[in-house]
Chimera marker file (.cmm) of the C-alpha trace (Angstrom):
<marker_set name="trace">
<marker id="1" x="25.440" y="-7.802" z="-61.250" r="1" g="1" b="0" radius="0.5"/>
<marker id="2" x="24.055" y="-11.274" z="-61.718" r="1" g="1" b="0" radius="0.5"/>
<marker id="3" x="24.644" y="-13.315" z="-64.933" r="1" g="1" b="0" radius="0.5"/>
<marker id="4" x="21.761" y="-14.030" z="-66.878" r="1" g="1" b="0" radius="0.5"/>
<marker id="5" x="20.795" y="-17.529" z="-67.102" r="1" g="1" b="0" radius="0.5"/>
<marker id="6" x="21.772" y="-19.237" z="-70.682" r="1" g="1" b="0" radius="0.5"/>
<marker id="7" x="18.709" y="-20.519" z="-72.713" r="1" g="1" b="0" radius="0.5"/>
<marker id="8" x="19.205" y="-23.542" z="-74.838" r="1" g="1" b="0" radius="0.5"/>
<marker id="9" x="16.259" y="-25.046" z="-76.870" r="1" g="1" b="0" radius="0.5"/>
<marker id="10" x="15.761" y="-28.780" z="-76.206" r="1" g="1" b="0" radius="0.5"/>
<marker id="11" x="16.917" y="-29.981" z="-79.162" r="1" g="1" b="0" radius="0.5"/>
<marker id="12" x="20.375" y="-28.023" z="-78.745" r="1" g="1" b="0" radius="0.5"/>
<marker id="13" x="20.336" y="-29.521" z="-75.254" r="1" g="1" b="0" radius="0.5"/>
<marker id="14" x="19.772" y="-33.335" z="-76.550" r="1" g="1" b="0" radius="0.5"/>
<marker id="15" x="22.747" y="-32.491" z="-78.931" r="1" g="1" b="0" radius="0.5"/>
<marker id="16" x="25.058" y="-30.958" z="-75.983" r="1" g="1" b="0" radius="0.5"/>
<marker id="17" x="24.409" y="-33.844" z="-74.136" r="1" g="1" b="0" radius="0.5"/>
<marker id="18" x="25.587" y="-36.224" z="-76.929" r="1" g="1" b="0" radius="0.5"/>
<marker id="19" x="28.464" y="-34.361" z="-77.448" r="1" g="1" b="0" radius="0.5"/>
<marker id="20" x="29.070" y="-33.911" z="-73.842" r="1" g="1" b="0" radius="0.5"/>
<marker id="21" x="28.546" y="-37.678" z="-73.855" r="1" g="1" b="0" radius="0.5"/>
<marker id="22" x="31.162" y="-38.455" z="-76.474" r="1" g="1" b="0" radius="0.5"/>
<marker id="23" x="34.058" y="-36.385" z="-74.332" r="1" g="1" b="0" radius="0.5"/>
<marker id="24" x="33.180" y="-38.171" z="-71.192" r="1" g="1" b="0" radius="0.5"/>
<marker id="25" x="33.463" y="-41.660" z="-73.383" r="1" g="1" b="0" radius="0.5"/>
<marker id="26" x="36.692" y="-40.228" z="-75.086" r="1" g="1" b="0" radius="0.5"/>
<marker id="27" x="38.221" y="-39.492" z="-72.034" r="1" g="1" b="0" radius="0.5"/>
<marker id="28" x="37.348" y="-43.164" z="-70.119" r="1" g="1" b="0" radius="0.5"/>
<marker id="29" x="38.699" y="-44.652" z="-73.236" r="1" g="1" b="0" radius="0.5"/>
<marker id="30" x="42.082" y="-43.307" z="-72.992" r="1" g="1" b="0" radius="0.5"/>
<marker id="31" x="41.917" y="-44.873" z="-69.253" r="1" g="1" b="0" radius="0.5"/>
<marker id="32" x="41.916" y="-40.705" z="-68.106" r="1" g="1" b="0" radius="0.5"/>
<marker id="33" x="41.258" y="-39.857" z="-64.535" r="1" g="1" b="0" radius="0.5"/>
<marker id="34" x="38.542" y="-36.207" z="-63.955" r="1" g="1" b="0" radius="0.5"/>
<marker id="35" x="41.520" y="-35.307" z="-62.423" r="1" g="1" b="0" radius="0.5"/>
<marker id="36" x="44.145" y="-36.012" z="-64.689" r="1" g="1" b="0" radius="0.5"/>
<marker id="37" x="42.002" y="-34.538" z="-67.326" r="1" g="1" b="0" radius="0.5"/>
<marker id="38" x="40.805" y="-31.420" z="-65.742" r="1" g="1" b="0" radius="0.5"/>
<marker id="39" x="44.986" y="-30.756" z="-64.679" r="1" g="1" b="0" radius="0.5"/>
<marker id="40" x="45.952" y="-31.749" z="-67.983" r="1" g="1" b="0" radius="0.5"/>
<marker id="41" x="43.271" y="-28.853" z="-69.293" r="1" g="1" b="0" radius="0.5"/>
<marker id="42" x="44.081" y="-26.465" z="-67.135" r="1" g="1" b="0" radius="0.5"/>
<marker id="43" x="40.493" y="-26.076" z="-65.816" r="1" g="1" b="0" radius="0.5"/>
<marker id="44" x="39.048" y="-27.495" z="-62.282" r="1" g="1" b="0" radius="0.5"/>
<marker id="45" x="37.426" y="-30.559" z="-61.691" r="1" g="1" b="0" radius="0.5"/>
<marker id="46" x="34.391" y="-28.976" z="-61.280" r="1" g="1" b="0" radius="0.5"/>
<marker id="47" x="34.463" y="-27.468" z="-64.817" r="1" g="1" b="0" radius="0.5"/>
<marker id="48" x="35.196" y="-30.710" z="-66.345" r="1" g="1" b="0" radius="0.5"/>
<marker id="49" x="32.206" y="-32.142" z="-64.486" r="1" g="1" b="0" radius="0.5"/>
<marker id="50" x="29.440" y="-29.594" z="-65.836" r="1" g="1" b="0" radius="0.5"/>
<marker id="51" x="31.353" y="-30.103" z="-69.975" r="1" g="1" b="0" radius="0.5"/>
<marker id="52" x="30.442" y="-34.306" z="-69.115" r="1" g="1" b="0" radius="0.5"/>
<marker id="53" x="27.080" y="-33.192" z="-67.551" r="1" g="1" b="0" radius="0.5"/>
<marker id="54" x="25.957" y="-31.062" z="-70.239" r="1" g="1" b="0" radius="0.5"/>
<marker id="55" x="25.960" y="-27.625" z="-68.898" r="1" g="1" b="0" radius="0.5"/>
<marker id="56" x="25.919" y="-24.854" z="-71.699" r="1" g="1" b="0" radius="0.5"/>
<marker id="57" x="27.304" y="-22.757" z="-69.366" r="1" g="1" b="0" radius="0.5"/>
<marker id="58" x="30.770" y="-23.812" z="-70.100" r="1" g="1" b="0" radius="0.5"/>
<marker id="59" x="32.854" y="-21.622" z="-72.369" r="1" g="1" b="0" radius="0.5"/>
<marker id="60" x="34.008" y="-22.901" z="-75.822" r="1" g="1" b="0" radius="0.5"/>
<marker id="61" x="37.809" y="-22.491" z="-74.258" r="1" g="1" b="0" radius="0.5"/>
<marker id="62" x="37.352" y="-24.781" z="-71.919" r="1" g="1" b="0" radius="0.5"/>
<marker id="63" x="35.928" y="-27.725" z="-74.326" r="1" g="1" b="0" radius="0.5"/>
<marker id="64" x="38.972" y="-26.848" z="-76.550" r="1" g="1" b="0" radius="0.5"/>
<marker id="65" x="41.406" y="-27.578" z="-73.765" r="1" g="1" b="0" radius="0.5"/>
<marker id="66" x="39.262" y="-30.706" z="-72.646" r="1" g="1" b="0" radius="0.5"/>
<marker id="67" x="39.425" y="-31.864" z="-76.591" r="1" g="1" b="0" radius="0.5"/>
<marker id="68" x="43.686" y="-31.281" z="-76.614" r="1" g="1" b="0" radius="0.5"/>
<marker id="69" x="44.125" y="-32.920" z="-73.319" r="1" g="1" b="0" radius="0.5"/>
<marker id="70" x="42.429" y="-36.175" z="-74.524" r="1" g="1" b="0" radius="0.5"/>
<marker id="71" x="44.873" y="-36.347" z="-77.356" r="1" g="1" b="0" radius="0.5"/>
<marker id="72" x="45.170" y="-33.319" z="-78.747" r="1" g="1" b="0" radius="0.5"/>
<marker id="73" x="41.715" y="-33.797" z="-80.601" r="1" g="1" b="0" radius="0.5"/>
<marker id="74" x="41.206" y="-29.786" z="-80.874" r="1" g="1" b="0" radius="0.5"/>
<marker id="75" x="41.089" y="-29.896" z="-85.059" r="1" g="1" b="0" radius="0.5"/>
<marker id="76" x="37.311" y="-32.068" z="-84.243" r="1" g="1" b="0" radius="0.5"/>
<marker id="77" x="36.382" y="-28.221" z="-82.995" r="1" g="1" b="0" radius="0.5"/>
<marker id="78" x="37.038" y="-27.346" z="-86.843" r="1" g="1" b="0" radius="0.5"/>
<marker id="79" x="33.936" y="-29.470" z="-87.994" r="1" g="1" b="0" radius="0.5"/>
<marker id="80" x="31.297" y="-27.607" z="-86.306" r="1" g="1" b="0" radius="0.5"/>
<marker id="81" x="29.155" y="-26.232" z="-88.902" r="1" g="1" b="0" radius="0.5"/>
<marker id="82" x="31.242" y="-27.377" z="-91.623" r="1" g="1" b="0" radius="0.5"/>
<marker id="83" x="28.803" y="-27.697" z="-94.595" r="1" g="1" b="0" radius="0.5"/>
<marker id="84" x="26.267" y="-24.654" z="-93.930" r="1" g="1" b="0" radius="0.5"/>
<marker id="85" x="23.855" y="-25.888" z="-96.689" r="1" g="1" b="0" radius="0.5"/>
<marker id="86" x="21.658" y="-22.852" z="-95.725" r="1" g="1" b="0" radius="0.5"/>
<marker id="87" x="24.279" y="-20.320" z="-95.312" r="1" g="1" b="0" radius="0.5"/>
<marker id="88" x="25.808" y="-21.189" z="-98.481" r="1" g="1" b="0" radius="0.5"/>
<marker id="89" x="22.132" y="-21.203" z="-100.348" r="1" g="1" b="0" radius="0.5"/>
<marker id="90" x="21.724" y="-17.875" z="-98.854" r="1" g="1" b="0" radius="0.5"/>
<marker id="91" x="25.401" y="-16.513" z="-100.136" r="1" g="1" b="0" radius="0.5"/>
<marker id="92" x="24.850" y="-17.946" z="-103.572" r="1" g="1" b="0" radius="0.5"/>
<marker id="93" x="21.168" y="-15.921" z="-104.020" r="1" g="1" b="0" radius="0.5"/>
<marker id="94" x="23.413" y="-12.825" z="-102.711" r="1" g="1" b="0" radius="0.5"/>
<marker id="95" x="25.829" y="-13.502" z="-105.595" r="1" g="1" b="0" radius="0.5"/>
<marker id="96" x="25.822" y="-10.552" z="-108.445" r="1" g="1" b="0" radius="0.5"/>
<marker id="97" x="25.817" y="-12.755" z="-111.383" r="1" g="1" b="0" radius="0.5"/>
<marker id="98" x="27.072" y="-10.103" z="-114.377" r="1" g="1" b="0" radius="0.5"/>
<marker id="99" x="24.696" y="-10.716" z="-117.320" r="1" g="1" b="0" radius="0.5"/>
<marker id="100" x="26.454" y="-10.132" z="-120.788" r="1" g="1" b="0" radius="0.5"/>
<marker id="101" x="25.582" y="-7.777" z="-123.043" r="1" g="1" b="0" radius="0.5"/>
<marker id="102" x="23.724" y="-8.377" z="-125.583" r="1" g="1" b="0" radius="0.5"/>
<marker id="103" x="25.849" y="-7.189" z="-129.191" r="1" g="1" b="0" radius="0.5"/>
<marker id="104" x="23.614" y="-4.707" z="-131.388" r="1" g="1" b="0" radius="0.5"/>
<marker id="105" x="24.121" y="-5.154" z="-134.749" r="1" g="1" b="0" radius="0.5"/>
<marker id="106" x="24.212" y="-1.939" z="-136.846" r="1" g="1" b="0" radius="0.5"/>
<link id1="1" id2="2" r="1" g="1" b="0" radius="0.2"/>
<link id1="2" id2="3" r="1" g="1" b="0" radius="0.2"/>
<link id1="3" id2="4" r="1" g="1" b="0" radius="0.2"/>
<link id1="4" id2="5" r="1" g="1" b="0" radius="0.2"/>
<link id1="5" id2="6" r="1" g="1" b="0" radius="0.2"/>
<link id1="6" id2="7" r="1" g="1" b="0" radius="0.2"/>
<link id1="7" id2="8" r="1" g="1" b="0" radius="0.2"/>
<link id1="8" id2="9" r="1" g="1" b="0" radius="0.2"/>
<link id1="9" id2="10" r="1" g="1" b="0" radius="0.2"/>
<link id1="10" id2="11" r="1" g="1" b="0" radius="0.2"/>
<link id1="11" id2="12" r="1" g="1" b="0" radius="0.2"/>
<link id1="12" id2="13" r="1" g="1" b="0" radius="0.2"/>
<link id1="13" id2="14" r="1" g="1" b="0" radius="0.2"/>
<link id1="14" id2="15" r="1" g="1" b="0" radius="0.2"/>
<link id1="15" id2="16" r="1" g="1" b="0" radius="0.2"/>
<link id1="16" id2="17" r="1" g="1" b="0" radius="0.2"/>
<link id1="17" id2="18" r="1" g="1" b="0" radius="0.2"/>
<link id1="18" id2="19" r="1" g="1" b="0" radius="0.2"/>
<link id1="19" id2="20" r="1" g="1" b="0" radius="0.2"/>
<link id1="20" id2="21" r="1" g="1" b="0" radius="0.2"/>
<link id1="21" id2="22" r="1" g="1" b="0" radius="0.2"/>
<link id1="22" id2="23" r="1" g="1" b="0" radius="0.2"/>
<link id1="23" id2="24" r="1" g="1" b="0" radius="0.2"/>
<link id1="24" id2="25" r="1" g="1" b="0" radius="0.2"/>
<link id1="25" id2="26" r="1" g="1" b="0" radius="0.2"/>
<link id1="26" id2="27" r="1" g="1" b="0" radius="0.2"/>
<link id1="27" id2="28" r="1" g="1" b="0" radius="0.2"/>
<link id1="28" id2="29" r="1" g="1" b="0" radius="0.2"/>
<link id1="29" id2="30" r="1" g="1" b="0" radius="0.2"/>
<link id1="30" id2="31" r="1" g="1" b="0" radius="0.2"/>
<link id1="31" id2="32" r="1" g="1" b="0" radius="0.2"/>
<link id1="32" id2="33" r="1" g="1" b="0" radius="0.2"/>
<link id1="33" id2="34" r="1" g="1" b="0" radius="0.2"/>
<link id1="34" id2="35" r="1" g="1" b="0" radius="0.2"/>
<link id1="35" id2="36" r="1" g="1" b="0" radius="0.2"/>
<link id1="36" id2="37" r="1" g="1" b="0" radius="0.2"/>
<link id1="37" id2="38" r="1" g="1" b="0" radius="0.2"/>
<link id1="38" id2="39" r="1" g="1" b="0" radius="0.2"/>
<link id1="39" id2="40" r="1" g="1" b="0" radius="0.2"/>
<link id1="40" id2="41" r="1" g="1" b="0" radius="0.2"/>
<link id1="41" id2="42" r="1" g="1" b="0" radius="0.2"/>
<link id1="42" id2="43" r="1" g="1" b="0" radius="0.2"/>
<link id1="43" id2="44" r="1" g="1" b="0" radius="0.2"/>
<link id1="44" id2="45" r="1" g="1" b="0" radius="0.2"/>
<link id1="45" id2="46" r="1" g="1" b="0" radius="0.2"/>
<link id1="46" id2="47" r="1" g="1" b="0" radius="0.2"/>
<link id1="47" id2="48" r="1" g="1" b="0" radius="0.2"/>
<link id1="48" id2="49" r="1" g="1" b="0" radius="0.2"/>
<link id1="49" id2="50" r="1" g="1" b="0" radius="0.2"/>
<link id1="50" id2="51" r="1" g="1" b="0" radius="0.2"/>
<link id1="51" id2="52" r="1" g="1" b="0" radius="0.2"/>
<link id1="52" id2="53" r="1" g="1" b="0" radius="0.2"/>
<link id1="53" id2="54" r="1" g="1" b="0" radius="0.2"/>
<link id1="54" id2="55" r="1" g="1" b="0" radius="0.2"/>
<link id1="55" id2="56" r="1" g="1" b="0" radius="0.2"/>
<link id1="56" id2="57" r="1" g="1" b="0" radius="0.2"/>
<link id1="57" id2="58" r="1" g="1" b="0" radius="0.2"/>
<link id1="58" id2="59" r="1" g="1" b="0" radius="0.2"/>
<link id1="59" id2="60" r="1" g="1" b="0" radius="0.2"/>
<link id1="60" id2="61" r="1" g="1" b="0" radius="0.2"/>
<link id1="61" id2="62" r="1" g="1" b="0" radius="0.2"/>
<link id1="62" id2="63" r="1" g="1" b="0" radius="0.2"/>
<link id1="63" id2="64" r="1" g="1" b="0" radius="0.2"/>
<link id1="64" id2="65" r="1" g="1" b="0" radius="0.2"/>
<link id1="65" id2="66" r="1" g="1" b="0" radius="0.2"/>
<link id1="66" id2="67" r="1" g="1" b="0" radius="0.2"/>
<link id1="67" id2="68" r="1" g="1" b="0" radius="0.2"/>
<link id1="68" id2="69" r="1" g="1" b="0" radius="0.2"/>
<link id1="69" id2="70" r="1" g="1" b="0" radius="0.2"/>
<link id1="70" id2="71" r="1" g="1" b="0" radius="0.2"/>
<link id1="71" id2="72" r="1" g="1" b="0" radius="0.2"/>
<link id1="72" id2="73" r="1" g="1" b="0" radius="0.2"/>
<link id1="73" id2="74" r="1" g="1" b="0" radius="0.2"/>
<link id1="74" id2="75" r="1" g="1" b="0" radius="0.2"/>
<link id1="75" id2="76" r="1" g="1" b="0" radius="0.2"/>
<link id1="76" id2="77" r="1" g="1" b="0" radius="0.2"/>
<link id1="77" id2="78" r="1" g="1" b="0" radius="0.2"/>
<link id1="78" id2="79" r="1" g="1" b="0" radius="0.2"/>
<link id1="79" id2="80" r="1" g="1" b="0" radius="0.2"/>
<link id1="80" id2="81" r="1" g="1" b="0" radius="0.2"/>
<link id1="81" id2="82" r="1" g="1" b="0" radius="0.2"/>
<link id1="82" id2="83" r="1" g="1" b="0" radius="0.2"/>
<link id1="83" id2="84" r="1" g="1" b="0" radius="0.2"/>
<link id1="84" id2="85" r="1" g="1" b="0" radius="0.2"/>
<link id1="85" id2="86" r="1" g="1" b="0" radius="0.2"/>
<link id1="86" id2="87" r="1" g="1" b="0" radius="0.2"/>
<link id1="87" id2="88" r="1" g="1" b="0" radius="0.2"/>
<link id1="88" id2="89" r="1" g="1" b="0" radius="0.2"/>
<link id1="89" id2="90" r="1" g="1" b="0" radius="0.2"/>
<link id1="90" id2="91" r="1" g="1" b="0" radius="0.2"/>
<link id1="91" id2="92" r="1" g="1" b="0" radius="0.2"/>
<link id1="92" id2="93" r="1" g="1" b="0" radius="0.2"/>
<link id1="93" id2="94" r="1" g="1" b="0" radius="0.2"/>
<link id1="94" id2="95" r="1" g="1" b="0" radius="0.2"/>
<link id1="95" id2="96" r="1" g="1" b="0" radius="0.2"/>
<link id1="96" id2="97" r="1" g="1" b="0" radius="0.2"/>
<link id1="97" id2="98" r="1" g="1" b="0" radius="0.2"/>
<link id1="98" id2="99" r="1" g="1" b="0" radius="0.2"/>
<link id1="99" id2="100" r="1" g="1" b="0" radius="0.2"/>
<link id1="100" id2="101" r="1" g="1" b="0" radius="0.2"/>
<link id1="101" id2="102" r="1" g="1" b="0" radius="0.2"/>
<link id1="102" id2="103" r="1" g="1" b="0" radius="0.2"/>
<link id1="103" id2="104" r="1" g="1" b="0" radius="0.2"/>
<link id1="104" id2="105" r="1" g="1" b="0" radius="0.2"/>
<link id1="105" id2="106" r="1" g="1" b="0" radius="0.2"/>
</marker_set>
């Protein structure tokens, strides 16, 4: 059974490849060898290659142990999607607003 190949619209690949960018500048900061890096994330130096290269074949696990192994910057994973304008439009439409009652006077 082959895998089916992972389609990524252009503009998610533009942003992949800044983020994939920004780990690869991270890591050359810190003065971090492929190798260091890749041992210190418990993936191979292979893996590490295709995250700096852009490949969206890469599972999320693997940028979350590239992120701690450059200084434990794994909470950076928590701002993904962070303010969902839309989402949140689309909860507050779903929202069951209770009208009051109106009194009757009698």
């Amino acid at each position: 059974m082959s895998k089916k190949p992972i389609i990524v619209t252009p503009s998610t690949r533009k942003i992949l490849a800044q983020v994939d960018e920004q780990i690869r500048l991270a890591r050359l900061r810190r003065g971090i060898s492929c190798q260091l890096a890749a041992d210190c994330a418990k993936i191979s130096r292979q893996t590490l290659a295709k995250i700096e290269n852009g490949s969206p074949s890469v599972s999320t696990g693997a940028y979350a142990n590239v992120l701690y192994a450059l200084n434990d910057m794994t909470s950076d994973l928590l701002l993904i999607a962070k303010d969902d304008i839309l989402r949140r439009k689309l909860q507050d439409l779903q929202l069951n607003i209770q009208q009051r009652k109106l009194k009757r006077n009698i």
